[in-house]
N, C-alpha and C positions, 0 to 999 in steps of 0.2 A: 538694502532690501526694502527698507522705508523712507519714506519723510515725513517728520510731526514737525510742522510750524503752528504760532501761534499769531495770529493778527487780530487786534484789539479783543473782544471777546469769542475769536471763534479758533478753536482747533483745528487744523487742517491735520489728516493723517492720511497720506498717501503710498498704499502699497507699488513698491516699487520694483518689482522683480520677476520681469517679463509676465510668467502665470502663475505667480504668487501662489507656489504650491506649498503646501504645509510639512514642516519636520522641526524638529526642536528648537534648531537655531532661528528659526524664524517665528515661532512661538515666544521664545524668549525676546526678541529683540519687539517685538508686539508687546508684550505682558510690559516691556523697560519704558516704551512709551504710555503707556496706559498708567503706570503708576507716575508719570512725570504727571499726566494728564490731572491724576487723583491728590497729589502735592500740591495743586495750585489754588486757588483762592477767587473770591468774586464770582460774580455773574459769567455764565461761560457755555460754548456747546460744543460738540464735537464733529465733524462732516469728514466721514471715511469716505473715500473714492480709490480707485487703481492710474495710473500712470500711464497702463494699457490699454488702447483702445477696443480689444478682441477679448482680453479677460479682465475681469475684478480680481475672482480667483479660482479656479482649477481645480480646485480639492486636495487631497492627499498628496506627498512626492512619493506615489509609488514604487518607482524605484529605487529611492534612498529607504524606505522601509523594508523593501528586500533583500537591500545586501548591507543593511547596517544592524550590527547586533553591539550588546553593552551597556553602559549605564545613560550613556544617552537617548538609544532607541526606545531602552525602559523606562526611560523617563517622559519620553512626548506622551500618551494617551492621558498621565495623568493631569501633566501641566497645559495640554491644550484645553482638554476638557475644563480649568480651573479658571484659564482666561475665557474661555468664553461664558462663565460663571459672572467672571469680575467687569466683562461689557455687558452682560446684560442688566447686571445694579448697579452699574457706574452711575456717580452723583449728582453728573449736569445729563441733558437732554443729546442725546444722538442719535446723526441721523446718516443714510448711507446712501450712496450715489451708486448706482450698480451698472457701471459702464459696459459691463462685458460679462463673458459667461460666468456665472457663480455656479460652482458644483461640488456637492459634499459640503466639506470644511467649510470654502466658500458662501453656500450657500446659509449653513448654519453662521456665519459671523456675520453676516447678512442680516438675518432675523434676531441678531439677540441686541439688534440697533430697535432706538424708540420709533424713530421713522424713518421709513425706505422708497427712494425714488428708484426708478428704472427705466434705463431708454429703451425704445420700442421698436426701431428698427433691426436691430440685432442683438442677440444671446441670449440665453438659458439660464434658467435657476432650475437646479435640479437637487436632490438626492438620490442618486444613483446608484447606491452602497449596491441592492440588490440587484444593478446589472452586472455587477464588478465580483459575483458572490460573496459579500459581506454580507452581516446582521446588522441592523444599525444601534448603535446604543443604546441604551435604557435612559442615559441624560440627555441623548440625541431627541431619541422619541420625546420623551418631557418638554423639551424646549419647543419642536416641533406643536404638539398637544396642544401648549400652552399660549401659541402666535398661530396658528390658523384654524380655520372655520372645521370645522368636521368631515366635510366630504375632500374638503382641499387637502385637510391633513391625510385620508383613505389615499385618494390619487399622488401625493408625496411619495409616502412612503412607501406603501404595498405594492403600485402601479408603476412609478418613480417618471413619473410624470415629467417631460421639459415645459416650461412655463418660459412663454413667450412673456415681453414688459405688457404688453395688451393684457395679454390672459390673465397675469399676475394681476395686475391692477385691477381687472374684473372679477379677481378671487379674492381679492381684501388682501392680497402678498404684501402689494407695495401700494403706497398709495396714489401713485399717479405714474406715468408713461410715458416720459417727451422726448423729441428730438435731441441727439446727442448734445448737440449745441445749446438747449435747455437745461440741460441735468445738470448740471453742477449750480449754476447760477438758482434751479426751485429748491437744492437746496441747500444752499446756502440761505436765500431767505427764510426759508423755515426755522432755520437753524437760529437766524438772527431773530427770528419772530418769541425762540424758545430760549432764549439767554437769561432770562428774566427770573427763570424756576431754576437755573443753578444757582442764586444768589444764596441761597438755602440748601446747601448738600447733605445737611444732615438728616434734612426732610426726605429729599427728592430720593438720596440712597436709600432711607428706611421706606419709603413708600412701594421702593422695587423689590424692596426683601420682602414686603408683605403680600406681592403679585406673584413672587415666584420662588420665596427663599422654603426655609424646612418647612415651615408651618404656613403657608399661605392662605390668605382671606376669602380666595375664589373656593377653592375645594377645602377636603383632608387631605390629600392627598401628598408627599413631598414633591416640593416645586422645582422647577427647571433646574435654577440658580442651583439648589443645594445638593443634588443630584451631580451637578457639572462639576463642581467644588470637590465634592465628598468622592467621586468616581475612584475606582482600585482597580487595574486592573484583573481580571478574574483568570487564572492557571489550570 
């Protein structure tokens, strides 16, 4: 479903699973790299990319949440929500290669990277909840709030906007839009350009909890991170 290698100081994590749609076991198997990721030591950074060239990732597995009930199904909203809690403070610098369409899930594990590249010829970032008739989350919304501009956030969520790599990058989404053949290579340099502020995780992680964890330094308000973390499902 994935692949996490590691070459000199850079993390490679590449979802591997056609449209890398979301349900527990792929939650888990994500959350088992991310904590290999946070075991390690030294200067370091992370470059998530997809395998797929049409999708990064897809969003939800729709239909494994409709016909799966039990302690598994009960258990994805909290443990998704909790990893995308522990990428957004993770210790070294990451950055995401957004090869194909990001939707939903997707697009949230997308933004809760430090930087986000996006090719420009084809796909989508979306949040879509509201075409699908969902509500989007209350740690959804926070993370969203907390990673884009005000009006982009309006047209995310309420409008549910598809964000071309152009448009993205003209919204402050991502920060740049290249040719397929480009993206992974800007970044990667990026990546390598940021190796230097993992050398310090105790730093770099406390700095992200103080951007987005309970008590963060932007607002009062509880931050993305602590929200994702803390989520319960509600009955």
């Amino acid at each position: 479903m994935i692949k996490l290698e590691r070459k000199h100081n850079i993390f490679y994590l590449t979802l591997d699973n056609e449209e890398n749609r979301w349900n527990t076991e792929f939650v888990r198997i994500i959350a088992s790299a991310i904590d290999e990721i946070e075991a390690s030591q030294g200067p370091a950074a992370l470059v998530t990319t997809s395998s797929s060239s049409k999708f990064f990732s897809n969003g939800l597995d729709l239909d494994w949440i409709a016909n799966t009930e039990g302690p598994d199904r009960d258990a994805f909203l909290p443990e998704f929500m909790a990893l995308m809690g522990n990428i957004i403070t993770l210790s070294i610098p990451s950055v995401c290669a957004i090869n194909g369409h990001a939707f939903g899930a997707g697009f949230m594990m997308a933004l809760c990277h430090d930087v986000r590249f996006m090719r420009k010829d084809r796909g989508f970032a979306c949040a879509n909840e509201i075409e699908i008739g969902m509500l989007i989350p209350e740690p959804e919304l926070a993370l969203f709030k907390h990673k884009l501009p005000a009006n982009v956030f309006f047209e995310t969520v309420q409008l549910a906007r598809r964000w071309t790599g152009s448009d993205a990058a003209d919204a402050g989404i991502v920060s740049e839009a290249t040719d397929l053949s480009d993206l992974l290579p800007r970044a990667i340099e990026k990546a390598e350009s940021l190796t230097h502020l993992g050398s310090n995780r105790q730093v770099y992680g406390a700095m992200k909890e103080r951007l987005f964890g309970k008590l963060p330094s932007i607002n009062d308000a509880n931050g993305a991170a602590h929200l994702l973390k803390t989520h319960k499902l509600k009955r």
